[in-house]
C-alpha positions as CSV (number, residue, x, y, z in Angstrom):
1,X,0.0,0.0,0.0
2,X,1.3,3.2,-0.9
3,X,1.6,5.7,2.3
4,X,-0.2,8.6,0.5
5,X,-3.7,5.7,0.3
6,X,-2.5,4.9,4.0
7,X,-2.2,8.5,5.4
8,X,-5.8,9.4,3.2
9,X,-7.5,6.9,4.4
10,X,-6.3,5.4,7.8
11,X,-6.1,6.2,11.5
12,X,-2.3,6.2,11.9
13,X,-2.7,6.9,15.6
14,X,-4.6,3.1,15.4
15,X,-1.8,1.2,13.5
16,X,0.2,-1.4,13.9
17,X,-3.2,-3.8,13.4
18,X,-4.0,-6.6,15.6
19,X,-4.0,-9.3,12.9
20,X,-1.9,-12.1,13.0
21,X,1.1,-12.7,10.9
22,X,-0.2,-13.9,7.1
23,X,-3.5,-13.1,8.3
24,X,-5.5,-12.1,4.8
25,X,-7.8,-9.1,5.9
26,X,-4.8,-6.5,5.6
27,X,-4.9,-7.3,2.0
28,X,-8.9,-7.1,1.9
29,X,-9.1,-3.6,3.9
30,X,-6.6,-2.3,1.3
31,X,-8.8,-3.4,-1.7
32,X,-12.0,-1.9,-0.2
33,X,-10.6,1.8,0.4
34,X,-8.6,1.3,-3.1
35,X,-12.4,0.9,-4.3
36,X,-13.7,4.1,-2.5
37,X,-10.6,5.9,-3.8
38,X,-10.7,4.8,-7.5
39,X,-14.5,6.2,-6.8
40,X,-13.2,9.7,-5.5
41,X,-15.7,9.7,-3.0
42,X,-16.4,12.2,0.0
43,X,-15.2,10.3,3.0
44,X,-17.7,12.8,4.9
45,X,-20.3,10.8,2.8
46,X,-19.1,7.4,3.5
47,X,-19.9,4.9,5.9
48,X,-18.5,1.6,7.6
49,X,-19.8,-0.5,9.9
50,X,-19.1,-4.1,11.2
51,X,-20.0,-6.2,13.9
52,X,-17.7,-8.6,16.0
53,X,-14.7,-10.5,14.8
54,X,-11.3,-10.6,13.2
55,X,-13.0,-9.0,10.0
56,X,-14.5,-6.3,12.0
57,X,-11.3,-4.9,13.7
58,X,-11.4,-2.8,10.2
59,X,-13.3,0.3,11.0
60,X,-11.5,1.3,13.7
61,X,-8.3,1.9,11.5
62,X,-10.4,3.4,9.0
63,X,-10.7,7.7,8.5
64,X,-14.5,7.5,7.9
65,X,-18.0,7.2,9.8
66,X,-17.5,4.2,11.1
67,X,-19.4,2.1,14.0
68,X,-18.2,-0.9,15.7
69,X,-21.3,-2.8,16.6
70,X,-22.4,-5.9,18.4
71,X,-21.9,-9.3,17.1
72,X,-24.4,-10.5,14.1
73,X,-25.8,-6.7,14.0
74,X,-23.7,-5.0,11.8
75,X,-26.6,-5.3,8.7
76,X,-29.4,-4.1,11.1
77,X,-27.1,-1.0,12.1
78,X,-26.3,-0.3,8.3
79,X,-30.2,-0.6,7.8
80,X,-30.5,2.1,10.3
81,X,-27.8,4.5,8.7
82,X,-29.0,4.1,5.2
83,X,-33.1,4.9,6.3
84,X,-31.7,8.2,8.4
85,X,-29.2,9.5,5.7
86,X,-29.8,7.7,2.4
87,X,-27.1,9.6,0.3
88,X,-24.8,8.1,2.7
89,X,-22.1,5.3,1.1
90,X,-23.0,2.3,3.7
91,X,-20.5,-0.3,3.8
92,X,-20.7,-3.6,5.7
93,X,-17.0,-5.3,6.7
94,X,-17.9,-8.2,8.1
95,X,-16.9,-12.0,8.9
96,X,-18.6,-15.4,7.8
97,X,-19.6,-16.2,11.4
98,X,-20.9,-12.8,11.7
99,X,-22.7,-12.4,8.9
100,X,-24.3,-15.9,8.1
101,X,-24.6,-17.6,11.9
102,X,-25.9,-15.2,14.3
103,X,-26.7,-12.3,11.4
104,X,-27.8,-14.6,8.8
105,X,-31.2,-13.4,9.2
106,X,-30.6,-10.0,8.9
107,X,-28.0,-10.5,5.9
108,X,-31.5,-12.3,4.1
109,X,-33.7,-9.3,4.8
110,X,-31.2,-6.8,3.7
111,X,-31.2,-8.3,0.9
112,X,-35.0,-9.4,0.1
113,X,-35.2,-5.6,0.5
114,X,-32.7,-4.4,-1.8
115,X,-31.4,-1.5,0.6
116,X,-28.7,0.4,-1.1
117,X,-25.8,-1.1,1.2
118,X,-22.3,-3.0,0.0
119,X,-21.8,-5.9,2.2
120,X,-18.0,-7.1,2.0
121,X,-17.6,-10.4,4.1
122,X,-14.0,-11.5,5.2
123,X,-14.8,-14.8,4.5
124,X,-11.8,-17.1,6.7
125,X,-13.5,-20.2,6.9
126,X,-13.1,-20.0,11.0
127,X,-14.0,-17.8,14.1
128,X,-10.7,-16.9,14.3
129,X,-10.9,-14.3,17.1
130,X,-12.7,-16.1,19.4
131,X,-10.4,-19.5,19.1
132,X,-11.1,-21.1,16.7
133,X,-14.6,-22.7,16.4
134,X,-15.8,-23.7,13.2
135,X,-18.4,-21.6,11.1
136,X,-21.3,-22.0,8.4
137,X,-18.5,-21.5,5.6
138,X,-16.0,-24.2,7.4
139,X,-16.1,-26.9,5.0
140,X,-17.3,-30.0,5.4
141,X,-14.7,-32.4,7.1
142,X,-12.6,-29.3,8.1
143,X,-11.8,-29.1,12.2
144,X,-12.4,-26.4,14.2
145,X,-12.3,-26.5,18.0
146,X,-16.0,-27.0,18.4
147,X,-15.5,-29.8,15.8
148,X,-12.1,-32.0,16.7
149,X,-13.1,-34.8,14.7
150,X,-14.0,-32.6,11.5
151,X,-17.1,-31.0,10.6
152,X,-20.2,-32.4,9.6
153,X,-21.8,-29.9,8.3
154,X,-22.9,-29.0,4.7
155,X,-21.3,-25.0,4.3
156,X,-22.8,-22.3,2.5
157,X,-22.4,-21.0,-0.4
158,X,-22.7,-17.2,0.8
159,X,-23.0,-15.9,-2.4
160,X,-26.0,-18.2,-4.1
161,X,-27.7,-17.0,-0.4
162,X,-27.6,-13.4,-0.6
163,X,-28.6,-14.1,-4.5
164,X,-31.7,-16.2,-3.4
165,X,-32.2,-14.1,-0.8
166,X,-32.8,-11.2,-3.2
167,X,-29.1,-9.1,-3.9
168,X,-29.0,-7.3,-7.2
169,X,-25.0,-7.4,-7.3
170,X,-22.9,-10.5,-6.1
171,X,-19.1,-11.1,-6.2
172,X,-16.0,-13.5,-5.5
173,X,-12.4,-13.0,-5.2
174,X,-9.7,-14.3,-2.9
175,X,-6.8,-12.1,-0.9
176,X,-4.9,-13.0,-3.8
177,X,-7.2,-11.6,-6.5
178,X,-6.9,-8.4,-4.8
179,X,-7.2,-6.0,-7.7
180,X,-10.4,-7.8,-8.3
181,X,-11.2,-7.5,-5.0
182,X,-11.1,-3.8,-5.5
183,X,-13.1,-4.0,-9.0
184,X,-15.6,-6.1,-7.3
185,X,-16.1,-3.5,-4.3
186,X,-15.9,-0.7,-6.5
187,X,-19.3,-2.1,-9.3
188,X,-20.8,-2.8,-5.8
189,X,-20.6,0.4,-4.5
190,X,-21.9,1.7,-7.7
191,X,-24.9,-0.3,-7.8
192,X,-27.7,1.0,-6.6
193,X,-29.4,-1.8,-4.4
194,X,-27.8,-4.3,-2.2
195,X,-24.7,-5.6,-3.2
196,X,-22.8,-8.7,-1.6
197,X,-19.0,-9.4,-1.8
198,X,-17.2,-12.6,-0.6
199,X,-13.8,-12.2,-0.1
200,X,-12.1,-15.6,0.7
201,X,-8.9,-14.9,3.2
202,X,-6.7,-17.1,5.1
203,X,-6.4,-17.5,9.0
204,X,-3.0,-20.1,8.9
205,X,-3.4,-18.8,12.8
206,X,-6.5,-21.3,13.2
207,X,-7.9,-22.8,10.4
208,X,-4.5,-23.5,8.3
209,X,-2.2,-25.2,11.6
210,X,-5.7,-27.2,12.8
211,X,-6.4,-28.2,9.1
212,X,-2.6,-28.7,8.3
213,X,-2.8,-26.4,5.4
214,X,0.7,-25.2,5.6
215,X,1.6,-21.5,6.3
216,X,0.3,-18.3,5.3
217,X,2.0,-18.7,1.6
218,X,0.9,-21.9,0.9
219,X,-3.1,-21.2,1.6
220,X,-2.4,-18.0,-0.3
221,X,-1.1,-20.4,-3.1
222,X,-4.4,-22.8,-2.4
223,X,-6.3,-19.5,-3.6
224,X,-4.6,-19.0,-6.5
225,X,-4.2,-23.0,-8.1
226,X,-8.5,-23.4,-7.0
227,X,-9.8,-20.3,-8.1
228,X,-11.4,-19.8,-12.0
229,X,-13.1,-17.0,-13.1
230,X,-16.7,-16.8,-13.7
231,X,-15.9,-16.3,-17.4
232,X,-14.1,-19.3,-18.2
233,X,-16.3,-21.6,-17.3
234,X,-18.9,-21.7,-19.8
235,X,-17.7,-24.8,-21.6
236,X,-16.4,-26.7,-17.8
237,X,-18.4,-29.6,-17.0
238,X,-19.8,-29.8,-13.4
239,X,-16.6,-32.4,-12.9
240,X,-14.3,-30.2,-14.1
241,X,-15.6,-27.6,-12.0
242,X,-15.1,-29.4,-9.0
243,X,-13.0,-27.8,-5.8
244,X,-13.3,-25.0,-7.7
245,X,-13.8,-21.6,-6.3
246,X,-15.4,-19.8,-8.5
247,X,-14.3,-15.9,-8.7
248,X,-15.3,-12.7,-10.7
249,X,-19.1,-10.9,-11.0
250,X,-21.6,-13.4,-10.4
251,X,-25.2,-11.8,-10.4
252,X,-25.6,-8.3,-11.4
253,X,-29.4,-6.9,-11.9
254,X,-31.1,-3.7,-11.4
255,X,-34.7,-3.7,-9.2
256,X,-36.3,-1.1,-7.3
257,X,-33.8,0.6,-3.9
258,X,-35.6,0.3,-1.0
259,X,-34.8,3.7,0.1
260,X,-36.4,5.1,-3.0
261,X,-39.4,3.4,-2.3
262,X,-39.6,4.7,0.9
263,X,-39.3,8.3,-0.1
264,X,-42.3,7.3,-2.4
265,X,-44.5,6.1,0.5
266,X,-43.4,9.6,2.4
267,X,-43.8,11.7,-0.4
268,X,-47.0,10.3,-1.2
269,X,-48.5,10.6,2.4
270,X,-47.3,14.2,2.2
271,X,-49.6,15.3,-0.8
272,X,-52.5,12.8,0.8
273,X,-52.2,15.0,4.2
């Protein structure tokens, strides 16, 4: 990162961060603000929130609004923000275990209402701040310290859910597609509706050493060697396709912003009165 993106945009008061060594989310935080700043927008007019976790440690380095909320919550928070100053940039950080396990029902509604938010989700496979346990996006067999003998649970594909659940802009990359990262972030931003961004990253910290995936540069390598892009898979077979993490703009649709609506409703009720 160059120092003039780091002195724009970051609390240098706040720095070092608290991640651990090969830790992913450095590399993810950089892609997002290279997003807002390849957008030139008003960091007056843009907002960050998160909830609890390793993911969420982001705002607080961050020179914007930003809130620090309570675990699950950061999408209901966002909601809030958006409905009281619509013209605001709202954008979600959050983890996989914070955003599909004890906010999975408020990542559905969010999207079922298509409220102009960007949802970026740190996606490490693991609670890795609070030891280790496994989460809905810890694959099946994986271990985690809630599952010793590997999990047996089916994971989620995060972003078929927020597509089912009603998202008009969905995305993929890994930390080590970080410049599409940043393209990814950046069409999300623009579009106007909700827009939902897995980020794969890498916890060698809890999910690599208790799944014996090697260090930091060998799961950054695993995301390089399993990851295709979305374009060049039209003539794969489902076999072929296998393992695969599938990276690049997934969904992308335009339907009504619920904020918009809203103003309807008001503005309505105001010529009614």
């Amino acid at each position: 990162m160059s120092n003039k993106l780091a002195k724009k945009y970051f609390r240098m008061d706040k720095l070092p961060h608290i991640w651990c060594p090969g830790c992913g989310h450095g590399i993810l935080m950089r892609s997002v603000i290279q997003a807002i700043d390849n957008l030139g927008l008003n960091k007056d007019k843009v907002c960050v929130v998160s909830g609890i976790g390793c993911s969420s440690r982001a705002p607080g380095y961050l020179d914007f609004n930003t809130l620090h909320t309570t675990h699950g919550r950061a999408l209901a928070f966002a909601t809030g923000i958006k409905m009281a100053n619509p013209d605001l940039h709202v954008i979600v950080v959050t983890g996989d275990g914070d955003s599909a396990a004890i906010g999975g029902n408020h990542l559905i509604h969010a999207a079922r209402r298509n409220i102009d938010i960007t949802t970026v989700v740190f996606n490490n496979n693991i609670y890795g701040m609070t030891g280790g346990q496994y989460s809905p996006t810890t694959p099946t067999g994986d271990k985690g310290t809630t599952a010793p003998y590997g999990n047996i649970d089916k994971n989620f594909d995060l972003c078929k859910l927020a597509k089912g659940a009603g998202s008009t802009y969905t995305g993929r990359a890994t930390a080590y597609h970080a410049n599409l990262i940043t393209k990814l972030v950046q069409k999300g931003i623009e579009n106007k509706g909700f827009s939902f961004i897995e980020a794969l990253s890498v916890c060698p910290t809890y999910y690599g050493r208790k799944n014996k995936k090697g260090d930091a540069s060998d799961m950054m390598k695993h995301l390089k060697d399993a990851s295709i892009n979305v374009k060049a898979i039209k003539n794969k077979t489902n076999e072929n396709l296998e393992d695969k993490i599938i990276i690049g703009e997934l969904y992308n649709s335009q339907e009504p912003e619920y904020t918009e609506q809203y103003k309807k409703i008001i503005n309505r009720f105001k010529k009614e009165r």
